[in-house]
N, C-alpha and C positions, 0 to 999 in steps of 0.2 A: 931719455924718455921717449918712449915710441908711442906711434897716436892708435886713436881705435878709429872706426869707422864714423863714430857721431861725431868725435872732436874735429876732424878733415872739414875743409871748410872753402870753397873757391876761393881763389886768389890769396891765399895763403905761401908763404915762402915753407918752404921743407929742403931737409935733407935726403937724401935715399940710400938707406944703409946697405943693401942687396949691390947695386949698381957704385961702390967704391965711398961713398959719402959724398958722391955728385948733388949740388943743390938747384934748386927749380920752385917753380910756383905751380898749386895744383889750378887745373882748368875745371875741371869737375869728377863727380863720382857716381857708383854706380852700385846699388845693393845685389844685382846679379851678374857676376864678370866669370871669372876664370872657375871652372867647378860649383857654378852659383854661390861662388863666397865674393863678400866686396870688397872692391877697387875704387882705384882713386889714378884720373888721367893727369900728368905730367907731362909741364913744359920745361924741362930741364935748359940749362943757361947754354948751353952749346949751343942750343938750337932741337935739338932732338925732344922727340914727344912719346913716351910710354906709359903703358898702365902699372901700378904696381898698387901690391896689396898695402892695405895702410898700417897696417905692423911694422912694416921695412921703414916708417918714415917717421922722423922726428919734427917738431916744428923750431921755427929759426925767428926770433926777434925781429924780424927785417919788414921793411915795408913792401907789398908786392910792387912790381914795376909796372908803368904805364903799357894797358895793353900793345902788342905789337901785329901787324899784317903777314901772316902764315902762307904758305902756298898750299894751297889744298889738290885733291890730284886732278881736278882741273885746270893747265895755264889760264883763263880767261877769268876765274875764281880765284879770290883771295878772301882769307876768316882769320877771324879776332874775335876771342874766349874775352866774355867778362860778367860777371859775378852767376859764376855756375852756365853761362848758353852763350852759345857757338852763333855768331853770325857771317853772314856771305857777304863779301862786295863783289858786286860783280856789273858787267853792262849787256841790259835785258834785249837791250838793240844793235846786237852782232857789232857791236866797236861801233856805233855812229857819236860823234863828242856828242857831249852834253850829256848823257844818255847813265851814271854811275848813280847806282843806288846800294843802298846796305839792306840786307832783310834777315829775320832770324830764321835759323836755318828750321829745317821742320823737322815736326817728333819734340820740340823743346816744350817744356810746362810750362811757361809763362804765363801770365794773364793777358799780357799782350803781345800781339801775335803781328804776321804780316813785315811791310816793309818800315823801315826805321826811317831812313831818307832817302831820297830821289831828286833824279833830275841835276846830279852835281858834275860839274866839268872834269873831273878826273878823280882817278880813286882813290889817292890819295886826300882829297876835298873830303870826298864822300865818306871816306875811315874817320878823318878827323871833326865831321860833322854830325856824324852819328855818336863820336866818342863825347863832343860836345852835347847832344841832347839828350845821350844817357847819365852822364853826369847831371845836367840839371832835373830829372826825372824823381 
């Protein structure tokens, strides 16, 4: 059964039939992508991250997995997708410790904006504190 574009839904486990039946979790989607038809962005289990149209994708009984820390093409930047928006960890203070906060990236919809946490001793703290206060949210 292949999805349409309303059924697609963040953090959803899929398969992608185009790409060999590689399975992934969608990060989010987009009603204007390739030719102004809509797409749907993948984190495929390798590691790799693409768009593909939601036709190519079936969904999979599975639970999505606990966000993970991406490298974005900044080294000093690291992002983590969760439920449809992209957030940044990064340190606002050229590497001084103490200094790791999470913020949502910009351009996102949300109703809340801005930074999620700050002030955390490493960014690994700061990922898993922000993962923390978005769960209880």
């Amino acid at each position: 059964m292949t999805m349409t574009f309303e059924q697609v839904t963040p953090d959803t486990r899929i398969t992608c039939h185009s790409r060999g039946g590689i399975k992934g979790t969608v990060l989010s989607k987009s009603e204007k992508g390739f030719d102004d038809r809509p797409v749907v962005f993948i984190l495929f289990d390798g590691g790799a991250r693409a768009w593909s149209a939601p036709e190519q994708l079936s969904p999979l009984d599975e639970p999505a997995p606990a966000p993970k820390l991406l490298r974005s093409g900044n080294r000093s930047v690291a992002e983590f997708w969760k439920g449809g928006l992209r957030y940044f960890v990064f340190n606002p203070a050229a590497g001084a410790r103490g200094y790791w906060q999470v913020s949502l990236a910009h351009g996102t919809s949300a109703a809340e904006g801005g930074t999620v946490v700050s002030r955390c001793v490493t960014r690994k703290a700061a990922f898993e504190s922000a993962l923390a206060k978005l769960a209880a949210s």
